[in-house]
C-alpha positions, 0 to 999 in steps of 0.5 A: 071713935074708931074713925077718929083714933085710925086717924090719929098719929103718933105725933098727933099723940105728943101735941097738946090739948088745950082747953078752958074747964066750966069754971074758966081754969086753963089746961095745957094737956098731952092728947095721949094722955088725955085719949088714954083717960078717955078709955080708961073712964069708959072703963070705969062707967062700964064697971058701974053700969055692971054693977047696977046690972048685977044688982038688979039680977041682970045676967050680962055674960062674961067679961073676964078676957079669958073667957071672952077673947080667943087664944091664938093659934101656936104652941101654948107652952109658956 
């Protein structure tokens, strides 16, 4: 996946997707948008992955941004 986005443009972005769903339904879809749900639907796997987790007694870790991605350096006032 990472690959695969590094390679992709802007441009690449505002073209369409086009495809034919299961039952034969035509789409014609921006890839921006498309790519943007792809990653917004991993999201919602992994929140349901964590709660099956939880549920379970699974200590997974932390996963609030504040506690797992660092400040940079620089002046904190706001």
């Amino acid at each position: 996946i990472q690959d695969w986005c590094a390679e992709l443009s802007e441009s690449d972005l505002r073209e369409p997707l086009e495809y034919r769903s299961v039952k034969g339904l035509f789409f014609r879809k921006p890839l921006g948008s498309v790519v943007l749900h792809f990653f917004l639907h991993q999201v919602h796997h992994r929140g349901q992955a964590t709660t099956l987790l939880s549920q379970e007694g699974v200590d997974f870790g932390a996963t609030d941004l504040v506690e797992i991605i660092p400040n940079m350096p620089g002046d904190s006032a706001l």
